[in-house]
N, CA and C atoms as an extended XYZ file, in Angstrom:
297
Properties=species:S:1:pos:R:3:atomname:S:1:resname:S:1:resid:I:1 pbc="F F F"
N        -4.525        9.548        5.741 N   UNK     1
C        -3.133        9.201        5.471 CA  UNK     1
C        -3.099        8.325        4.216 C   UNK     1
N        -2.083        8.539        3.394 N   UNK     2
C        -1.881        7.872        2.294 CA  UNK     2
C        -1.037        6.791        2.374 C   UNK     2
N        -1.234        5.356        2.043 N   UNK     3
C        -0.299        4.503        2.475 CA  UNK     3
C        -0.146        3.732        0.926 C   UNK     3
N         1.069        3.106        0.950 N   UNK     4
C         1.529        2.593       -0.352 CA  UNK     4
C         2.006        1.560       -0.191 C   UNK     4
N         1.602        0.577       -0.713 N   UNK     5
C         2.453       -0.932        0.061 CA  UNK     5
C         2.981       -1.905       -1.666 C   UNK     5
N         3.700       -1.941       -1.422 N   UNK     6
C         4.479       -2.617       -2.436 CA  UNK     6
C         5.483       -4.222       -1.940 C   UNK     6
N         5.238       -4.884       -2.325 N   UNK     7
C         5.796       -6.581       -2.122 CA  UNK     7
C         6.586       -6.570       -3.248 C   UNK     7
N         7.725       -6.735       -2.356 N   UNK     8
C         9.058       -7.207       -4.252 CA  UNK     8
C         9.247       -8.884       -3.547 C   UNK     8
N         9.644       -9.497       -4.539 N   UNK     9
C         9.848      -10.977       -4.859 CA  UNK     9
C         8.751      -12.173       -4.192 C   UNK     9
N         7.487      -11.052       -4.437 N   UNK    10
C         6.532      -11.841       -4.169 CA  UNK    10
C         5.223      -11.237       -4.233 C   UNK    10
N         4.049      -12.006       -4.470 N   UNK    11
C         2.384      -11.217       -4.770 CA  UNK    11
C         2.310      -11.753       -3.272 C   UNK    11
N         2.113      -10.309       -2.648 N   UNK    12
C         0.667      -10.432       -1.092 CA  UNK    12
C        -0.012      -10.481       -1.461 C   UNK    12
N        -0.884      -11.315       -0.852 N   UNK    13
C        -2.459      -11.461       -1.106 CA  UNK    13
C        -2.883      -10.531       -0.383 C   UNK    13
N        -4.642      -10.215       -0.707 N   UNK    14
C        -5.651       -9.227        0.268 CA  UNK    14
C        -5.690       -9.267        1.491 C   UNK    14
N        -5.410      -10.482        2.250 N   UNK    15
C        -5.626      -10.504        3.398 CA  UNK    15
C        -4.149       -9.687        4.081 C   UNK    15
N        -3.029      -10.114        3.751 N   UNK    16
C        -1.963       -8.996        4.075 CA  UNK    16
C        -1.820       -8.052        3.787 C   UNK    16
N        -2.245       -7.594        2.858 N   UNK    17
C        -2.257       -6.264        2.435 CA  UNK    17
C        -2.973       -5.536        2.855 C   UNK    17
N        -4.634       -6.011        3.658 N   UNK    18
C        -5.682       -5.277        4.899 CA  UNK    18
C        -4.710       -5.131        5.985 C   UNK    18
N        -3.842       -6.199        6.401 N   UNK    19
C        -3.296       -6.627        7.776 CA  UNK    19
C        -2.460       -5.005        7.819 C   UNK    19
N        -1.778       -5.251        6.728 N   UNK    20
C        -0.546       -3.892        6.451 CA  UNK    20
C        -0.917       -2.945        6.853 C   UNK    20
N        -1.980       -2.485        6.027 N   UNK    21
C        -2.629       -0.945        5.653 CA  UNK    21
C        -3.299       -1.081        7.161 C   UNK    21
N        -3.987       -1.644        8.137 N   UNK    22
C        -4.669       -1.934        9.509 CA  UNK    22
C        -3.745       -1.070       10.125 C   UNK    22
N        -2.972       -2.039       10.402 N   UNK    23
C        -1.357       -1.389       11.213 CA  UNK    23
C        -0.671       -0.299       11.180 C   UNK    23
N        -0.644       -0.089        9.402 N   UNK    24
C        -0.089        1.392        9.541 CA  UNK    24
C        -1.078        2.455        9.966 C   UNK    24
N        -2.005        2.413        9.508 N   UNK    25
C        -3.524        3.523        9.378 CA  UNK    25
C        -3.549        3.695       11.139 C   UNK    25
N        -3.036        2.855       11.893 N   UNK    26
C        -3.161        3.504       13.536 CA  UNK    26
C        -2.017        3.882       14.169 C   UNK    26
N        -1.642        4.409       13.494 N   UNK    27
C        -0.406        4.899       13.533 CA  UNK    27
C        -0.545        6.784       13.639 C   UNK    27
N        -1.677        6.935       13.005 N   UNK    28
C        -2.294        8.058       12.857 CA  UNK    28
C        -2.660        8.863       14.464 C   UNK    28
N        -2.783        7.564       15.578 N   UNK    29
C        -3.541        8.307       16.624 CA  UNK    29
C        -1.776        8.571       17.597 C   UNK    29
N        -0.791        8.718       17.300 N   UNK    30
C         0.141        8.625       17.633 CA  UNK    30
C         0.592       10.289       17.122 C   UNK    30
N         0.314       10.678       16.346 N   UNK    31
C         0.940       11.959       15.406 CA  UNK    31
C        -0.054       12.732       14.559 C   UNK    31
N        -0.178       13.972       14.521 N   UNK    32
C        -1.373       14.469       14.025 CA  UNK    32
C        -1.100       14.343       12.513 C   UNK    32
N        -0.107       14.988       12.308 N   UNK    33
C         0.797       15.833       10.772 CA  UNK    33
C         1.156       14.535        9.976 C   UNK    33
N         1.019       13.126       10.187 N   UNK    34
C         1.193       12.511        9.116 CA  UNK    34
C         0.553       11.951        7.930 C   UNK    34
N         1.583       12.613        6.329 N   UNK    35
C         1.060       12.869        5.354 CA  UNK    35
C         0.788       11.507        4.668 C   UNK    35
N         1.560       10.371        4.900 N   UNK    36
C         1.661        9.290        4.556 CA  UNK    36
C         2.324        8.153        4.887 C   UNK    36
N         2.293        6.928        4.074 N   UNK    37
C         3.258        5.705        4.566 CA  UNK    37
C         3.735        4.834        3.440 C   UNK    37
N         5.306        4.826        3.222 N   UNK    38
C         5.449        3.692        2.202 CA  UNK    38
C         5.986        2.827        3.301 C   UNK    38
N         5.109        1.201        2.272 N   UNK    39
C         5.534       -0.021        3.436 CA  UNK    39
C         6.347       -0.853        1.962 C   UNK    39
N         7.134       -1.330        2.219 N   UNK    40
C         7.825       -2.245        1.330 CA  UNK    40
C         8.178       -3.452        2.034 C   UNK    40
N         7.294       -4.740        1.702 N   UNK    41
C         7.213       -5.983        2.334 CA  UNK    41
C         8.698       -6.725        1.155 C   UNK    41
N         9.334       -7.551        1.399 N   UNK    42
C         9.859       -8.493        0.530 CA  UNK    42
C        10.335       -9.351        0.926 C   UNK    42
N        10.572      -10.596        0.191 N   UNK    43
C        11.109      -11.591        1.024 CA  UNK    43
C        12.822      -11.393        1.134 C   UNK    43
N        13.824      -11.642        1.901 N   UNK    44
C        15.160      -11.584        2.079 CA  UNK    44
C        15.584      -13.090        1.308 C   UNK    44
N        16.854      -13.176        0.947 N   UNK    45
C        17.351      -14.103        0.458 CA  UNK    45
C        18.393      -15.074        1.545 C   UNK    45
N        18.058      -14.979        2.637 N   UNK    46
C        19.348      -15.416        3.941 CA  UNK    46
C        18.354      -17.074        3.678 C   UNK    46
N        18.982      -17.894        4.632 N   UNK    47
C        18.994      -19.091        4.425 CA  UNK    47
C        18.012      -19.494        5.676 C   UNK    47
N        17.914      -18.478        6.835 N   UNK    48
C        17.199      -18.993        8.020 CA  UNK    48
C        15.786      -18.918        7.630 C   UNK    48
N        14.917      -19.080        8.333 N   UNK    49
C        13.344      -18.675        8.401 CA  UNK    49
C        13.087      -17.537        8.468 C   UNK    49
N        13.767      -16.476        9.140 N   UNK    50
C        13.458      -15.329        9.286 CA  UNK    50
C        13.476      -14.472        8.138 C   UNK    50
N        13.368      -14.777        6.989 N   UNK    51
C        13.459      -13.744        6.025 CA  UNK    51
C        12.337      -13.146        4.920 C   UNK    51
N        11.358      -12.532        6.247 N   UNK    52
C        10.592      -11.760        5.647 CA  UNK    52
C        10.505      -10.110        6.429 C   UNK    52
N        10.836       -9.838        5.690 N   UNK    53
C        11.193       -8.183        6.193 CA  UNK    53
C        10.071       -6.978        5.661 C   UNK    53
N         9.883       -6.120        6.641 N   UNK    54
C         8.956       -5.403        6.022 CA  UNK    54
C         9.722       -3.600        6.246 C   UNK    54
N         9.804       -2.942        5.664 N   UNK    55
C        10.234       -1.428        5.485 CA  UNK    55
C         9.211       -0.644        5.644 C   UNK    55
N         8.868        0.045        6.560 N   UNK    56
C         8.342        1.299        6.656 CA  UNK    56
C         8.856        2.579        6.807 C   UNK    56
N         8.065        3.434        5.744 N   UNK    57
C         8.418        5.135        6.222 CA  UNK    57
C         7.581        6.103        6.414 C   UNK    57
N         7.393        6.424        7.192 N   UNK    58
C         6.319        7.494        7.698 CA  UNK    58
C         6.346        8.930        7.325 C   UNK    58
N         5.953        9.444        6.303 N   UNK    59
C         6.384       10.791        6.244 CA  UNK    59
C         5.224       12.013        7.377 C   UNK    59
N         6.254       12.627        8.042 N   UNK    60
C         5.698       13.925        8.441 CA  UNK    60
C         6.567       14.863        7.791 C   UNK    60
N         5.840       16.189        8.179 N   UNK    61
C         6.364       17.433        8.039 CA  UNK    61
C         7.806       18.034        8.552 C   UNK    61
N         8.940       17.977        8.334 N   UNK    62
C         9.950       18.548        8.784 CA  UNK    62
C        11.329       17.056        8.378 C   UNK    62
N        10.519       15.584        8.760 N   UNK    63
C        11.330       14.625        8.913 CA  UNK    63
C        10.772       13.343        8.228 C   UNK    63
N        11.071       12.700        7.994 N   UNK    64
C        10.699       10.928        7.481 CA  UNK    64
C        11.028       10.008        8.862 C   UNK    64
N        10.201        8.954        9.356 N   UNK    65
C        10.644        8.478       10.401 CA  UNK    65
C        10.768        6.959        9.333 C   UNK    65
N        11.388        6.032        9.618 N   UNK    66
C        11.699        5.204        8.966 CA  UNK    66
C        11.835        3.752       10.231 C   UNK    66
N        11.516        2.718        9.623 N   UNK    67
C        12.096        1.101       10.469 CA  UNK    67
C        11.750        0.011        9.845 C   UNK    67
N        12.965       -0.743        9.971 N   UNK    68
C        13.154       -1.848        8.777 CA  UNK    68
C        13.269       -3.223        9.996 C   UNK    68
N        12.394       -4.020        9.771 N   UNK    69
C        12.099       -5.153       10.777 CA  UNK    69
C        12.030       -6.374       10.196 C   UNK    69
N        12.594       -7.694       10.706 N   UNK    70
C        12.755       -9.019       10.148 CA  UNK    70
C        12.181       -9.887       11.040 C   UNK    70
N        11.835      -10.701       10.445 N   UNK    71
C        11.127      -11.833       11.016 CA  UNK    71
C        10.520      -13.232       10.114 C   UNK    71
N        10.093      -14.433       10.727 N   UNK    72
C         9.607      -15.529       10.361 CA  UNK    72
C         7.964      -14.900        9.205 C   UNK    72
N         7.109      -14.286        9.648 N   UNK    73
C         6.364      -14.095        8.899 CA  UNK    73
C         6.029      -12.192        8.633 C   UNK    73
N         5.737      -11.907        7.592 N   UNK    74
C         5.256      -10.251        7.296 CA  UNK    74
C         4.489       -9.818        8.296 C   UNK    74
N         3.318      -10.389        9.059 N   UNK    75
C         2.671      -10.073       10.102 CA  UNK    75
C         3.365       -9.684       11.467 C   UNK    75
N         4.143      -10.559       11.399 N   UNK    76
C         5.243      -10.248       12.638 CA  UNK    76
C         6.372       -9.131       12.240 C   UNK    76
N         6.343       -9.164       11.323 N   UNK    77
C         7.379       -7.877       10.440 CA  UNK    77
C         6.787       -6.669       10.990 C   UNK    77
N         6.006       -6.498       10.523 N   UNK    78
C         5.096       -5.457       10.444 CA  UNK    78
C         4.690       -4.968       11.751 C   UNK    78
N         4.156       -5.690       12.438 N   UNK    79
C         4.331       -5.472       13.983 CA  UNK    79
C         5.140       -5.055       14.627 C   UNK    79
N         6.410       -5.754       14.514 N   UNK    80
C         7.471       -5.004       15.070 CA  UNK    80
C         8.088       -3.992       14.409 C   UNK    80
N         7.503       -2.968       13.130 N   UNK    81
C         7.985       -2.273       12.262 CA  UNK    81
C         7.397       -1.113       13.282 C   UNK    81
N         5.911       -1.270       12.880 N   UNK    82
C         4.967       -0.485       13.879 CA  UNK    82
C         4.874       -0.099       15.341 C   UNK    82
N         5.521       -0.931       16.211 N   UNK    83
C         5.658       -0.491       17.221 CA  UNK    83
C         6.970        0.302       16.990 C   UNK    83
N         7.835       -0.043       16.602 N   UNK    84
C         9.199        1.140       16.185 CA  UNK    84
C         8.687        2.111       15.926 C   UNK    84
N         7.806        2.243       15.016 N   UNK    85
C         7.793        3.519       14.564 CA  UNK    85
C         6.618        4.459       15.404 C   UNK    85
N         5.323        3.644       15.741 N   UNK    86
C         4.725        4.230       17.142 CA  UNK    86
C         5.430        5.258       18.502 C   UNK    86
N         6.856        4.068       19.129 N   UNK    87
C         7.683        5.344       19.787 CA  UNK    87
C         8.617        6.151       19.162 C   UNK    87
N         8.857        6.147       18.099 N   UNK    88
C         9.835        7.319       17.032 CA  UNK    88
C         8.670        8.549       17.010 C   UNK    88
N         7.083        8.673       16.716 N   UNK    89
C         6.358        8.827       16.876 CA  UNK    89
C         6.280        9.920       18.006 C   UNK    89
N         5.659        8.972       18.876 N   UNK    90
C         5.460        9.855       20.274 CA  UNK    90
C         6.498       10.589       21.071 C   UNK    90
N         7.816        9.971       20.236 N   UNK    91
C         9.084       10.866       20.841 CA  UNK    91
C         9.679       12.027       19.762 C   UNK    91
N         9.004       12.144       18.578 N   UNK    92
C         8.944       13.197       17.880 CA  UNK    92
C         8.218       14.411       18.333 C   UNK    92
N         6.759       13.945       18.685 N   UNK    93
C         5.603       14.772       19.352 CA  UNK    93
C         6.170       15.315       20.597 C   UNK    93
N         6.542       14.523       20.927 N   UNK    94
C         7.135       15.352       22.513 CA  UNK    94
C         8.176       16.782       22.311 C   UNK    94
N         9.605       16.420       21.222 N   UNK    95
C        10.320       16.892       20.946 CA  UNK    95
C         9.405       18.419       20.296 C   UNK    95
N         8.088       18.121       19.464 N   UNK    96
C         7.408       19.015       18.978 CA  UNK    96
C         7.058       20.030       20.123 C   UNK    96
N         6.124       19.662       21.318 N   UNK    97
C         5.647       19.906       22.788 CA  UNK    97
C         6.871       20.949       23.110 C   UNK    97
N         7.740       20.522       23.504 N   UNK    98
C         8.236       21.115       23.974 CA  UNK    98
C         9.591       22.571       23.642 C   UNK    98
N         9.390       22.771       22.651 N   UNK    99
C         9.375       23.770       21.659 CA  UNK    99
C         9.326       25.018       22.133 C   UNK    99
């Protein structure tokens, strides 16, 4: 799987950017057919703590699955990006199954 991670209004360091690419890359045992992943980390401009958001899109064959998640830190972004997109995932495959 090809993954692409891009940070606007801010440099990730290596260690998030392993964390990223970790997370998405198992995402793989969820769906056979996926060709790739753009992740777009950035910081939000709101005033609370919570404004680090991370964008994922998953491309398969037929559809793009997509989930945009906020939170106090990118790690936690990302987490909860990934589990979104884990059951979008397995409820695509099913929809495939049963065909």
């Amino acid at each position: 799987m090809d993954i692409k991670i891009q940070s606007l209004r801010f440099d990730a360091d290596g260690k998030l950017l392993d964390f990223v690419e970790n997370k998405v890359s198992k995402l793989d045992q969820f769906h056979d057919n996926i060709i790739g992943a753009e992740v777009t980390l950035r910081l939000d401009k709101s005033e609370s703590s919570e404004n680090k958001v991370a964008d994922i899109k998953v491309l398969i064959p037929g559809s793009d699955l997509f989930s945009k998640k906020q939170a106090k830190t990118f790690e936690e972004a990302t987490d909860l990006a990934t589990e979104a997109l884990r059951k979008q995932l397995k409820r695509t495959k099913e929809k495939l199954k049963n065909k």
